[in-house]
C-alpha positions as CSV (number, residue, x, y, z in Angstrom):
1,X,64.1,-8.9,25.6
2,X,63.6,-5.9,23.2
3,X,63.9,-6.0,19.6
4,X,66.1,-3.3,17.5
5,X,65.6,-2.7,13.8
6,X,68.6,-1.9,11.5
7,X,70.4,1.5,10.9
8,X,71.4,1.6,7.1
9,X,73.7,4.2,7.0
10,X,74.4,5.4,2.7
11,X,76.1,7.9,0.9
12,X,74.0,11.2,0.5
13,X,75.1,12.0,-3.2
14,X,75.0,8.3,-4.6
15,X,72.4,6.5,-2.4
16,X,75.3,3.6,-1.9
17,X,74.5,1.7,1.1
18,X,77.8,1.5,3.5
19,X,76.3,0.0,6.1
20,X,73.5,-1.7,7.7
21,X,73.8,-2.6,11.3
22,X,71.2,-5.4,11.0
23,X,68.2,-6.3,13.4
24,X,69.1,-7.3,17.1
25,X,67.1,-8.8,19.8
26,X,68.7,-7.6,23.2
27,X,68.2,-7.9,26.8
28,X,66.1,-4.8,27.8
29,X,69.1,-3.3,30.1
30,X,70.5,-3.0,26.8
31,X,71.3,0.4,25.3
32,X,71.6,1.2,22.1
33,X,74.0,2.5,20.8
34,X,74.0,5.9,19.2
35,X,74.3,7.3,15.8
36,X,77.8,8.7,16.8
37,X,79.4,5.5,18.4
38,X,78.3,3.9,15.3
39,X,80.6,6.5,13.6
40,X,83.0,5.2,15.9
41,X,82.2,1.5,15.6
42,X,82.3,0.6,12.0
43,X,85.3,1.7,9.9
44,X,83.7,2.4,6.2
45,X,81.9,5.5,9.0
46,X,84.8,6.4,10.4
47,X,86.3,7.5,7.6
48,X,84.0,10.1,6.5
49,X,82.7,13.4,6.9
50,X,79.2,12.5,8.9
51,X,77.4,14.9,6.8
52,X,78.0,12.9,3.8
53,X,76.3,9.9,5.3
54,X,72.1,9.2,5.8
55,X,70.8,7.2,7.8
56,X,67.4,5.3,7.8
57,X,66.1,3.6,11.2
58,X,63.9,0.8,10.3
59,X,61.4,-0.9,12.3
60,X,62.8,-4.5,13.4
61,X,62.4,-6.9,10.3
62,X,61.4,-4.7,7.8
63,X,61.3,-5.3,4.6
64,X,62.5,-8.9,5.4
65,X,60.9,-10.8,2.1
66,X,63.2,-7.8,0.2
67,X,66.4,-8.2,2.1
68,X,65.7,-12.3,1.4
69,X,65.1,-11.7,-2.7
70,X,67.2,-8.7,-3.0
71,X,70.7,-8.9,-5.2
72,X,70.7,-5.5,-4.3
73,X,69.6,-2.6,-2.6
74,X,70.3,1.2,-2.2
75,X,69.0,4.4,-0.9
76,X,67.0,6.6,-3.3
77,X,68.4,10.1,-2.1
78,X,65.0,11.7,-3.7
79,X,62.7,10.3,-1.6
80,X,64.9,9.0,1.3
81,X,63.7,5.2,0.7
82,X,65.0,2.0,0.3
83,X,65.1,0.7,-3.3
84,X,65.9,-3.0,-4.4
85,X,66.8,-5.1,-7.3
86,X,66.1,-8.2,-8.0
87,X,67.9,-11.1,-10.1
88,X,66.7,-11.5,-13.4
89,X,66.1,-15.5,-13.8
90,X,66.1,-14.5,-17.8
91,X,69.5,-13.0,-17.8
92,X,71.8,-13.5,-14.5
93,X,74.5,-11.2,-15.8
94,X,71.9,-8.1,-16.8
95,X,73.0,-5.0,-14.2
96,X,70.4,-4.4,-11.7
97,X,67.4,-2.2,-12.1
98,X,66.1,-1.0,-8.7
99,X,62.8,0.0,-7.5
100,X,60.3,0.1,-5.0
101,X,60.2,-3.0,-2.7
102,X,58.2,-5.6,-3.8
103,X,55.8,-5.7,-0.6
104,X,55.0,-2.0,-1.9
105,X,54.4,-2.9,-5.8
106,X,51.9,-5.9,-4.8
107,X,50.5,-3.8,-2.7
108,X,49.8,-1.1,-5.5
109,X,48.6,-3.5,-7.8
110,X,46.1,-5.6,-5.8
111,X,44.5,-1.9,-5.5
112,X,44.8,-1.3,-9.2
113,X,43.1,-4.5,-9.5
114,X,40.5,-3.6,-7.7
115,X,39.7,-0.2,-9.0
116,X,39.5,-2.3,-12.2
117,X,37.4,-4.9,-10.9
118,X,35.0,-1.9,-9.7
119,X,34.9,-0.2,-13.2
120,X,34.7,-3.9,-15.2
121,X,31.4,-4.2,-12.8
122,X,30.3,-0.3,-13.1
123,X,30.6,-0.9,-17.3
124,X,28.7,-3.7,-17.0
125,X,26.2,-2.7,-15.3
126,X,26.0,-0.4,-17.3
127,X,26.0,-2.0,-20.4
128,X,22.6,-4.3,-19.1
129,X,21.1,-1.1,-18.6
130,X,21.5,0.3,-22.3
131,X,20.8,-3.5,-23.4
132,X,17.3,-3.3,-21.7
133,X,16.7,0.1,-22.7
134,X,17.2,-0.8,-26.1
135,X,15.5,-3.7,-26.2
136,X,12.1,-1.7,-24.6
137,X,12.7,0.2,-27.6
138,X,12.4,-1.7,-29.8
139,X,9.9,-3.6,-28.9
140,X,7.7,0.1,-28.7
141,X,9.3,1.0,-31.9
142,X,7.4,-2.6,-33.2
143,X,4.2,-1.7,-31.7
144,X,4.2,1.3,-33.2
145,X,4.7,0.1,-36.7
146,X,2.2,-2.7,-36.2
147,X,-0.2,0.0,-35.3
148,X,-0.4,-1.3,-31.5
149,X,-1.2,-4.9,-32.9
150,X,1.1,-7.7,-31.7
């Protein structure tokens, strides 16, 4: 058995998604199909110029935790990526915002939070520092007033 990932074929101008063949898990005599039989295989292709249509091959489940939270998802024609909304508990009926999946924005900000974690414990460290070297000063500073004398 082999496993396929999907083919989400979109609109080049809009990003629209028209179709997405899905993942498969096929005997390995199996071959898959090409980018021109799917023309030929799913109508919303066939009835357009190919060069108006994208195509992203994904690796077999990806992005599965988007595809299962997703209200929605597109094709940023920029960047050639997939971008996904997600319902809004705090207002159902507000129109969807899309943006990077949401593997990829944990991902950024667990290494946000660590960069900040590193500069909290650099300041910090920092700070004890100037707090010692201050308080050595002072304590010369009263010695020297005292005339050496504690």
């Amino acid at each position: 058995m082999k496993k396929i990932g999907s083919r989400i074929y979109y609109d080049v101008v809009s990003g629209e998604v028209l179709v997405n063949t899905g993942d498969r898990i096929v005997f390995d005599d199996y071959v898959t199909p090409s980018i021109e039989s799917d023309f030929s295989s799913f109508s919303k292709l066939s009835e357009r110029n190919p060069e108006s249509v994208g195509v992203l091959e994904l690796l077999y489940v990806a992005y599965k935790e988007e595809f299962k939270l997703q209200n929605g998802y597109r094709v940023s024609v920029s960047t050639k990526t997939l971008e996904f909304s997600y319902p809004d508990l705090s207002e159902p009926e507000a129109p969807p915002v899309f943006g990077k999946p949401l593997t990829e924005q944990i991902a950024n900000l667990e290494l946000q939070n660590t960069e900040l974690m590193l500069a909290v414990a650099e300041l910090a460290s920092v700070s004890e520092t100037d707090k010692m070297e201050t308080q050595l000063a002072i304590a010369e500073l009263a010695s020297i007033i005292t005339g050496g004398v504690a």
